[in-house]
C-alpha positions as CSV (number, residue, x, y, z in Angstrom):
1,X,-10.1,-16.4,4.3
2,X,-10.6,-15.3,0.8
3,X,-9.8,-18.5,-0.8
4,X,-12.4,-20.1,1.6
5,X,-14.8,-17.6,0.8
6,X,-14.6,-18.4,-3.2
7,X,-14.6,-22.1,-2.5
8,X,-18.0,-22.1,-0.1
9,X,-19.7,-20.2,-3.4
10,X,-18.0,-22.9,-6.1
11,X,-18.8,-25.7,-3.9
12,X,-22.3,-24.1,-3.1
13,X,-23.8,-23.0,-6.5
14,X,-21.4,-25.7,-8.6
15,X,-21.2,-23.2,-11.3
16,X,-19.0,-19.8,-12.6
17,X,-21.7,-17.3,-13.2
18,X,-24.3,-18.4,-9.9
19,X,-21.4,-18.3,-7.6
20,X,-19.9,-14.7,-9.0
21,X,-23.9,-13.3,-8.2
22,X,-23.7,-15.0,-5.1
23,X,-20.3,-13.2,-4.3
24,X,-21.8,-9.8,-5.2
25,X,-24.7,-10.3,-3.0
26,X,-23.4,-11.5,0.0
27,X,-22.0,-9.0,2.5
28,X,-19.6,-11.4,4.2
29,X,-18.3,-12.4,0.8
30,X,-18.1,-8.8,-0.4
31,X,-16.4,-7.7,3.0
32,X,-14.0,-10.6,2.9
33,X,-13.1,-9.5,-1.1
34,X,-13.1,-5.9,0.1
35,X,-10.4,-6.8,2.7
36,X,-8.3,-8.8,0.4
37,X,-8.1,-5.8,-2.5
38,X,-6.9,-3.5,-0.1
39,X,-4.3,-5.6,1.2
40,X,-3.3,-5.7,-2.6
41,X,-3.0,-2.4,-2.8
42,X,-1.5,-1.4,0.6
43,X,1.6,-4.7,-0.5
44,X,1.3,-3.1,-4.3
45,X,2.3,0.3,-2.3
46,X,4.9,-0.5,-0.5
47,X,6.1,-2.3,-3.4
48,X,6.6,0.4,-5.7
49,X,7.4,2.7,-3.0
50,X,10.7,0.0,-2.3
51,X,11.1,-0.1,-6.7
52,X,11.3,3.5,-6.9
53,X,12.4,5.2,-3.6
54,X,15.0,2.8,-2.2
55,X,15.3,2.8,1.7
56,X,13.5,5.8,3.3
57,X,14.0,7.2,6.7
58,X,10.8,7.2,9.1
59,X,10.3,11.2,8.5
60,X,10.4,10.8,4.7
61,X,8.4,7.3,4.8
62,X,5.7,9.4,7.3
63,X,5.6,12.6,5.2
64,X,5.0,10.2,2.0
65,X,1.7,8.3,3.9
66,X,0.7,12.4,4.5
67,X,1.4,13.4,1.2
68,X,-0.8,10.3,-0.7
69,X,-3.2,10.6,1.9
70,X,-3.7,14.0,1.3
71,X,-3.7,13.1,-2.9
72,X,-6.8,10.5,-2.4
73,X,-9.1,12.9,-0.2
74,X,-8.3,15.6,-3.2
75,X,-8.8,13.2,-5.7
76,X,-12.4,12.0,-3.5
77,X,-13.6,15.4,-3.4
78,X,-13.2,16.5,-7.0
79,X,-14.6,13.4,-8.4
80,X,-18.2,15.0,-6.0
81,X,-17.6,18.0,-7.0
82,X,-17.4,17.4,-10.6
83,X,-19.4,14.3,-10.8
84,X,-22.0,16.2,-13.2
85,X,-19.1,17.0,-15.5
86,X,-17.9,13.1,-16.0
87,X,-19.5,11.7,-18.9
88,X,-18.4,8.9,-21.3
89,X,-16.9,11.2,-23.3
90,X,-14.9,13.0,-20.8
């Protein structure tokens, strides 16, 4: 679906930079990429999760979702509750 996606916006506006704008704007195209990226990174997961923990048992595969699940909504919530704080600098 992706690759037909990028190929409707090459074949449409025959050019690199009118077909990336035409990819931004459209919300079929960006749902599309959107779904692709976190495919990525749900296969990227379980990728390192095989590299670096082995074999896992359904308990410690479960309590692992839990404990990254729980890691992202912290990681959410700090970046809104310091999102004055985050400059360029910082």
């Amino acid at each position: 679906m992706t690759s037909v996606v990028i190929t409707n916006a090459f074949y449409a506006k025959k050019q690199f930079y009118p077909s990336v704008v035409y990819l931004t704007k459209s919300s079929t195209s960006l749902a599309v990429l959107y779904l692709q990226a976190l495919v990525f990174v749900v296969l990227l997961g379980k990728v390192l999760q095989r590299i670096f923990l082995g074999q896992l048992r359904a308990i410690e595969t479960e309590h692992l979702y839990d404990r990254t699940w729980f890691s992202v909504t912290e990681t959410c919530l700090a970046f809104t509750v310091f999102r004055d704080d985050f400059s360029p600098r910082f």
